[in-house]
N, C-alpha and C positions, 0 to 999 in steps of 0.2 A: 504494500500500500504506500503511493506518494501521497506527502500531503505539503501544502504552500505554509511556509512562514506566517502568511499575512494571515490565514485561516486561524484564527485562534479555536474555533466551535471545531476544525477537523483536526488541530492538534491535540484535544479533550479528549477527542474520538478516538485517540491512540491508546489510550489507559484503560488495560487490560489486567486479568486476571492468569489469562494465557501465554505460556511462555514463546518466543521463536521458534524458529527450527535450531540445531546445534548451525553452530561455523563450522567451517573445514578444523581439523585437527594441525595443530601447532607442537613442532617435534621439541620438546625438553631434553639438550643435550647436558653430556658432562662438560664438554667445550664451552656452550652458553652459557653455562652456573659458576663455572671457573672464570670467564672474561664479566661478568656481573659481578663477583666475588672483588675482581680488581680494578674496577670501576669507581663499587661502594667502598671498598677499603673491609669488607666483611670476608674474613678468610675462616669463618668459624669450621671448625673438621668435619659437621654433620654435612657440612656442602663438600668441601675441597679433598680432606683426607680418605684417599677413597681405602683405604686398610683399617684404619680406626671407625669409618661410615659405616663398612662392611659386618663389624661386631658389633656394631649400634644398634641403637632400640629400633629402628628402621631396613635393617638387614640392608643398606647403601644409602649411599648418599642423596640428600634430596634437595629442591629447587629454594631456594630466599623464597620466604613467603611474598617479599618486596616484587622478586621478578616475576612471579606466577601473577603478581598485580599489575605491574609495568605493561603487559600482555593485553589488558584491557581495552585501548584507545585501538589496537590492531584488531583484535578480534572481533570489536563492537562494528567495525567498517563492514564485517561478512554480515553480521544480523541486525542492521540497520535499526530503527527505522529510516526511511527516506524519508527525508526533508528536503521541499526543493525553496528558491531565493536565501538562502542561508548565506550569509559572507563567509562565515567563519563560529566556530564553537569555542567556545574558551571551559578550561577545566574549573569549577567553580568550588569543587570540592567533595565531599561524604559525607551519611550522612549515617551510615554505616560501613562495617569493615570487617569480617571476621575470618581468621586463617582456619578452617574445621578440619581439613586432612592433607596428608604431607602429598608433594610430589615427588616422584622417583624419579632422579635422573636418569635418561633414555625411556622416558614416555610420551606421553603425548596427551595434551589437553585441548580441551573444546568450551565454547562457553554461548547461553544462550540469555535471551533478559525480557523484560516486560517496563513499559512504561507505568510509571506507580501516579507520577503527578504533573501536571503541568501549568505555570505560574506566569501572572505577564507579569513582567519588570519594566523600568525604566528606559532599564539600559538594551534590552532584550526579551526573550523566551525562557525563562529556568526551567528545564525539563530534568527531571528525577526520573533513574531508570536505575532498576534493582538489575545484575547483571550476577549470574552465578557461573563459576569455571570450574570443571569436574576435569578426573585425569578419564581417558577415553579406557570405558570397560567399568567406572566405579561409580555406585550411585549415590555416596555419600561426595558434595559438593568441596572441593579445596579451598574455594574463597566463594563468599558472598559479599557482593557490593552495592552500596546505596552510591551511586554516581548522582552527581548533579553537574550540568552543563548549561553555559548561559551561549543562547543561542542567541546569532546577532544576523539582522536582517538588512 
């Protein structure tokens, strides 16, 4: 479904109970969590040491809760919504966040969402979309997120 910026009545219309379809799956390397690792300056072992990860409470090492969230702005591109007149989206912030199960490095996650709210502002559109990102195969969600975006027209 498109729907126009300027439509505020068909922006309403997007707030659903119904989630998307998944996004394509996004492959979680050891390579990616090691070059995120030295990015943030986060070298904790439960990512990086893969012999100390391996005897861990995880049986290997697993993803920054940080990067399995970083992942968000790309994967939100595959399950939309479509907005068409938009300039541009600015991150506005959460309004929730919760890390609920690890990811394994060399898996693969997918993430699907639902529009929960949407607000006229001044300055824009503030569109609230709860977005959940599972590792492909598990039904317990990795992160839940309350995203807020301020859409500009």
């Amino acid at each position: 479904m498109s729907v126009s910026i300027k439509d505020i009545d068909g922006l309403k219309g997007l707030i659903t109970e119904e989630w998307t379809d998944w996004s394509e799956p996004v492959d979680i390397t050891q390579d990616m969590i090691n070059t995120f690792a030295d990015v943030t300056h986060d070298h904790q072992w439960i990512h990086v040491d893969l012999e100390k990860a391996n005897a861990g409470p995880f049986g290997g090492p697993i993803a920054h809760g940080f990067l399995t969230l970083s992942l968000v702005s790309h994967l939100s591109t595959m399950i939309g919504p479509r907005i068409e007149g938009v300039m541009g989206g600015l991150n506005y912030g959460a309004d929730k966040l919760r890390f609920l199960s690890p990811v394994p490095a060399n898996s693969q996650v997918h993430a699907r969402s639902r529009v929960v709210e949407i607000t006229e502002k001044s300055t824009g559109i503030l569109m609230k979309q709860e977005v959940v990102i599972h590792e492909v195969g598990n039904d317990s969600p990795a992160l839940v997120y309350e995203s807020l975006v301020l859409l500009l027209g």
